[in-house]
C-alpha positions as CSV (number, residue, x, y, z in Angstrom):
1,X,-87.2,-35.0,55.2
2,X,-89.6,-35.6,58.3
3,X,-91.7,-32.2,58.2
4,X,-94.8,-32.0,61.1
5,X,-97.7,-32.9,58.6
6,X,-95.4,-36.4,57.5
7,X,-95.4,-37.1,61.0
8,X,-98.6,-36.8,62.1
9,X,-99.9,-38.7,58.8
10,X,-97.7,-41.7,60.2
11,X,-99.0,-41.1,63.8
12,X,-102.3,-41.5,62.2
13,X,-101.6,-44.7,60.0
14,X,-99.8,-46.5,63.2
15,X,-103.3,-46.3,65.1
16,X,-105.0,-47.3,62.4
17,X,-102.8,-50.4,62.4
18,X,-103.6,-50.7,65.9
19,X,-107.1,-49.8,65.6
20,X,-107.4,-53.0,63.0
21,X,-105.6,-55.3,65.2
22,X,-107.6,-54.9,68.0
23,X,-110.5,-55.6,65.9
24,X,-109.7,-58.9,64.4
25,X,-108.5,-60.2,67.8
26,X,-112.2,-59.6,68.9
27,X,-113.3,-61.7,65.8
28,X,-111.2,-64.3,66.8
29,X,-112.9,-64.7,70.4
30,X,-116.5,-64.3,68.9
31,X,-115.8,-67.1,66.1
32,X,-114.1,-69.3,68.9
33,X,-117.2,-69.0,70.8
34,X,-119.7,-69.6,68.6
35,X,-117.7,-72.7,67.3
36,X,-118.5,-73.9,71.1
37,X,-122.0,-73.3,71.2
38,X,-122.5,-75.3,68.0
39,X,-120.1,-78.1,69.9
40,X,-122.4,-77.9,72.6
41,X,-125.5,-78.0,70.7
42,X,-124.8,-81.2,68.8
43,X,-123.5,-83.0,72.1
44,X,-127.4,-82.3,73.4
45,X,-129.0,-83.5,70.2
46,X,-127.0,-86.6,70.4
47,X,-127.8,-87.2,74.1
48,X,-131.3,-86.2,73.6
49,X,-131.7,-89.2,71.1
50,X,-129.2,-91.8,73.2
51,X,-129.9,-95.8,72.8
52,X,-129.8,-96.6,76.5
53,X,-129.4,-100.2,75.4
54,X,-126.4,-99.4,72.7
55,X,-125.1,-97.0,75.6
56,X,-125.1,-100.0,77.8
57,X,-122.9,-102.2,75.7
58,X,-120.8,-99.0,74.8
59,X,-120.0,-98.2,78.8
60,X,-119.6,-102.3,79.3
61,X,-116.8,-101.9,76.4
62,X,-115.1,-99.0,77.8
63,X,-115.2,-101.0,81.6
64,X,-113.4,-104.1,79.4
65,X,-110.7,-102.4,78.2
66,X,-110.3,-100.7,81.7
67,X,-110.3,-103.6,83.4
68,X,-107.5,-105.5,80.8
69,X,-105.2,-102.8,81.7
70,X,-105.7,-102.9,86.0
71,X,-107.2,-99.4,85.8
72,X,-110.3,-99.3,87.8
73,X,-111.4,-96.4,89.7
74,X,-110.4,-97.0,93.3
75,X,-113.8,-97.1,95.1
76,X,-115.3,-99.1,92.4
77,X,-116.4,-103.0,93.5
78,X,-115.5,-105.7,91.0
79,X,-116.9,-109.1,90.8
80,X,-116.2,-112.2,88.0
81,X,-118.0,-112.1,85.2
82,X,-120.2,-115.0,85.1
83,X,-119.0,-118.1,82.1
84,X,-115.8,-115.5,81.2
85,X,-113.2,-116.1,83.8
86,X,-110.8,-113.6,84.5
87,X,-113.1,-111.2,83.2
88,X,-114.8,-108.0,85.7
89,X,-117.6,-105.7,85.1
90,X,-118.2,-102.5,87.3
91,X,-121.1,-102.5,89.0
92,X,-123.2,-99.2,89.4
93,X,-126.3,-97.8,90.3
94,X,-129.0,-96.8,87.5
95,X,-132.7,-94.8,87.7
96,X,-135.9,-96.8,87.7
97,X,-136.7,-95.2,84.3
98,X,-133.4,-96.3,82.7
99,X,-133.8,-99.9,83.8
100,X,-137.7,-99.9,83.0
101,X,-136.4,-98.8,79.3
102,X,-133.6,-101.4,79.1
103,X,-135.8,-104.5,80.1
104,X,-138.6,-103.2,77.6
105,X,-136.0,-103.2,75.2
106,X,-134.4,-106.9,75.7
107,X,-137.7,-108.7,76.6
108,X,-138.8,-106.9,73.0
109,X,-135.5,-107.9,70.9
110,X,-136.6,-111.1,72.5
111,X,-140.3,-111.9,72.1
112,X,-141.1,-112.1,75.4
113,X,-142.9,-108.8,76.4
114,X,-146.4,-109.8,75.9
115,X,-145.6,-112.7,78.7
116,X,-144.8,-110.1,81.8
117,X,-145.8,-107.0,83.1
118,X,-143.3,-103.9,83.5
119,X,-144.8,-101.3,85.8
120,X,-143.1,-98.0,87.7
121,X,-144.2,-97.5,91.2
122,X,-142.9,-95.6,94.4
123,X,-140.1,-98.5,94.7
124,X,-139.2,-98.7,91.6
125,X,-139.7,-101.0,88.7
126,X,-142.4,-104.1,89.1
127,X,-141.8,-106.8,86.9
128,X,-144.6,-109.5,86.6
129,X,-144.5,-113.0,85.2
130,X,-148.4,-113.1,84.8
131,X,-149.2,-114.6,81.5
132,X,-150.5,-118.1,80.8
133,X,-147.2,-119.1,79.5
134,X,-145.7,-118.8,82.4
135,X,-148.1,-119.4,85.1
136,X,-147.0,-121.5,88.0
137,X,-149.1,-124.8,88.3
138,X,-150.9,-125.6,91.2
139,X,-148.9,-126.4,94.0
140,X,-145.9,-126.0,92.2
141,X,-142.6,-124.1,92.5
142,X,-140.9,-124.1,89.2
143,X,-141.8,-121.7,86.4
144,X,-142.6,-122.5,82.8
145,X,-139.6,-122.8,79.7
146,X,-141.3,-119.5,78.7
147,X,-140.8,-118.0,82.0
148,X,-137.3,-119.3,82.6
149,X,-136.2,-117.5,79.6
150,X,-138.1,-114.6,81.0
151,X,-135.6,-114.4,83.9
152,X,-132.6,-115.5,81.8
153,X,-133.1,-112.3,79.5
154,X,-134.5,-109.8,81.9
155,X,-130.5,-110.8,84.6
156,X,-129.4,-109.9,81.5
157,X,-130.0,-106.3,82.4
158,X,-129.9,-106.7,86.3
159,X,-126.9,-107.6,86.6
160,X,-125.3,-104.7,84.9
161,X,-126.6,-102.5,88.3
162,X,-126.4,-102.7,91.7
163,X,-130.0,-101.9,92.7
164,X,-131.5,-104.2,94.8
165,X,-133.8,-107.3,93.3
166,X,-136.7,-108.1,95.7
167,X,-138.7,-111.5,94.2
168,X,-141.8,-111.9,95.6
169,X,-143.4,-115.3,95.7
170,X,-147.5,-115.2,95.6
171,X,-149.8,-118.4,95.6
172,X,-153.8,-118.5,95.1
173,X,-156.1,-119.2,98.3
174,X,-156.6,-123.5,97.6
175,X,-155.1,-125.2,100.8
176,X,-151.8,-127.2,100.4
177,X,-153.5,-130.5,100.4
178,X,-150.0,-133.0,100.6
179,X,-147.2,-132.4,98.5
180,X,-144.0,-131.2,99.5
181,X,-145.4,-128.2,101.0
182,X,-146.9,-127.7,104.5
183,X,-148.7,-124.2,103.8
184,X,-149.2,-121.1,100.9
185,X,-146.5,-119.1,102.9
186,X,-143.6,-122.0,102.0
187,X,-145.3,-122.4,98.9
188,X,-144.7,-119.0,97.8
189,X,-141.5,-118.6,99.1
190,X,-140.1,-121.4,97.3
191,X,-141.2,-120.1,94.1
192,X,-139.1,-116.9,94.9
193,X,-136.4,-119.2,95.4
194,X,-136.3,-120.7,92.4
195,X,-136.1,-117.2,90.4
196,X,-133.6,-116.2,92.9
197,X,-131.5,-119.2,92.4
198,X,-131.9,-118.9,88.3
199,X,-130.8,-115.3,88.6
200,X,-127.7,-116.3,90.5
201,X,-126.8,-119.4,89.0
202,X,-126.5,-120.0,85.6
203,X,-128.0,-115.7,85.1
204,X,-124.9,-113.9,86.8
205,X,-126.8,-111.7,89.0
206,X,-124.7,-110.7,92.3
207,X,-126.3,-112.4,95.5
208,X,-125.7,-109.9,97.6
209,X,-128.4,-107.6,96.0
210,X,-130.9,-109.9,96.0
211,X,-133.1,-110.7,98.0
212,X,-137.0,-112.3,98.3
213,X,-140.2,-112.5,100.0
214,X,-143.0,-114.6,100.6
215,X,-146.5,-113.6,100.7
216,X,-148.9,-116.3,100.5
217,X,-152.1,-116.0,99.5
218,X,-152.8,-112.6,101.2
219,X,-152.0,-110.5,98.6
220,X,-154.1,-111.0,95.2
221,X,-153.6,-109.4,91.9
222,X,-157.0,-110.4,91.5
223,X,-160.1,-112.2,93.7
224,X,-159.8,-115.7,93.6
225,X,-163.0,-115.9,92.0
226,X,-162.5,-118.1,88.9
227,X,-159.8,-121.0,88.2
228,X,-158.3,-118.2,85.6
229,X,-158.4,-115.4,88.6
230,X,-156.8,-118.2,90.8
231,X,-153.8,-118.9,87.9
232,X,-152.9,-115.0,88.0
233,X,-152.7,-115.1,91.3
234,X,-149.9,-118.0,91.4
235,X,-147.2,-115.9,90.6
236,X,-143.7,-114.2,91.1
237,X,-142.9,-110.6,91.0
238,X,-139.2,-109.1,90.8
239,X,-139.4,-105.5,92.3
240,X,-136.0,-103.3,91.2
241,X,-135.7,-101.0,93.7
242,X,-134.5,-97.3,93.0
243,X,-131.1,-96.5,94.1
244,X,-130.4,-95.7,98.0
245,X,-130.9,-91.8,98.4
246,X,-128.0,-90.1,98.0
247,X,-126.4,-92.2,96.2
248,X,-125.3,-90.2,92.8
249,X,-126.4,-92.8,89.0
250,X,-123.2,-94.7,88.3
251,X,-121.9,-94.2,91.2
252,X,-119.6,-97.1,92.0
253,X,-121.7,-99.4,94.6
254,X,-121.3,-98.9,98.0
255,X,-119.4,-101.6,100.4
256,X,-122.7,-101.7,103.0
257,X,-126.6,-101.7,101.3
258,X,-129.5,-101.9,103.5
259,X,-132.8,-103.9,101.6
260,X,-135.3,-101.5,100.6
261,X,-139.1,-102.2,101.3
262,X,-141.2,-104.5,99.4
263,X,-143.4,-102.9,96.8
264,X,-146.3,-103.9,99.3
265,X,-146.5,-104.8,103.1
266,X,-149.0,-107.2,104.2
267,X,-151.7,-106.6,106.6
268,X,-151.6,-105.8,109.8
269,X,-151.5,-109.0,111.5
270,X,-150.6,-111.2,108.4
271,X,-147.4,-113.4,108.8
272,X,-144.8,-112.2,106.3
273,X,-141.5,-114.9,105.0
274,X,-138.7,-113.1,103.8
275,X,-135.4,-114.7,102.8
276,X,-132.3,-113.0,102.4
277,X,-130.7,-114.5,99.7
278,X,-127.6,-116.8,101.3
279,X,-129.5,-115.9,105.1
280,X,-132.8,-116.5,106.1
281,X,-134.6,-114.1,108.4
């Protein structure tokens, strides 16, 4: 028999039932989001403490298996992978402190860092081949063993990116004397040419973001006081410039690139050689 105080105990139990419901339901949201948060916070501590050279090989991986199946992003540029026919890597942009990291890194792994210099400036990343091991000779064009291996491991990290190379050939201030050179400007340019050429062919490096420059003998690392002042001197820099503004990292590289400046401009009145790699100018 329903009397009035059975019914209003029931009224009460149903919003208890109710009351509960409502409760856990919130629980459910708050534990949901806090299982997020902790997702979140061990996604930053794993990016915070990223190998960029293990992340390299990792997003060259991912680009293989992309490419075996045909399914490359549809603005992204392709090019054969040198000594692996058949094969494509995507070529992107990276930061000037993301490729200053990864050449410190290789040249390391490989002995080598003691016999360059890796400096960050306005243009980018400088790298110099300025140790006695791979000092240019007088007079002479060709690099070292020592610093061909330089360049062979340091393409090894160029060519992953599509910022532009600038070698810059330097010579001391002795007069070309005979030879196969008529002055300190071809001199010095031909010693670009040969890193240029090494990067391209056997090194993999694209050619169309390469470039190099001449200076002469107007642009010092140090006076050309000494015979050991005078062997500094005779050397090559590769400049890695920073990406083109606007250009977004790992963006896939534009069809069009513009060279970016040298990291220095010769004096006013000096006589500059610049070679587009493939097109003189």
């Amino acid at each position: 028999m329903n009397t009035p105080a059975a019914a209003k105990r029931a009224m009460i139990h149903d919003h208890g039932d109710e009351h509960s419901g409502g409760m856990e339901r919130w629980l459910l949201t708050y534990s949901d989001m806090i299982t997020l948060l902790l997702v979140l916070f061990i996604v930053l501590y794993a990016l915070s403490s990223l190998n960029h050279v293990k992340y390299a090989e990792f997003e060259k991986g991912i680009n293989a298996s992309f490419n075996n199946g045909s399914a490359l992003p549809s603005s992204a540029k392709t090019l054969p992978h040198p000594g692996r026919p058949g094969k494509y890597e995507v070529h992107m942009y990276a930061s000037a402190a993301t490729i200053e990291l990864q050449l410190i890194q290789a040249l390391r792994q490989a002995h080598l860092l003691g016999d360059v210099s890796i400096t960050r400036a306005a243009v980018g990343v400088i790298e110099g081949l300025v140790t006695g091991k791979t000092f240019y000779s007088i007079d002479s064009a060709q690099l070292t063993p020592v610093g061909d291996e330089v360049v062979d491991v340091s393409a090894k990290v160029l060519r992953l990116y599509s910022n532009t190379d600038d070698v810059q050939g330097y010579t001391d201030n002795e007069p070309i004397v005979g030879g196969p050179y008529v002055n300190n400007w071809q001199l010095s340019a031909e010693r670009a040419v040969f890193v240029v050429t090494r990067l391209q062919t056997p090194d993999g490096v694209d050619p169309t973001q390469l470039m190099l420059t001449g200076f002469g003998q107007y642009h010092p690392l140090v006076p050309n006081t000494s015979p050991a002042n005078q062997a500094q001197n005779r050397r090559v820099n590769i400049v890695i410039s920073n990406p083109p503004a606007g250009s977004p990292l790992g963006a896939a590289r534009l069809p069009a690139r513009q060279p970016t400046s040298p990291a220095k401009r010769p004096a006013a009145g000096a006589h500059r050689s610049t070679v587009r790699a493939g097109k003189a100018r």
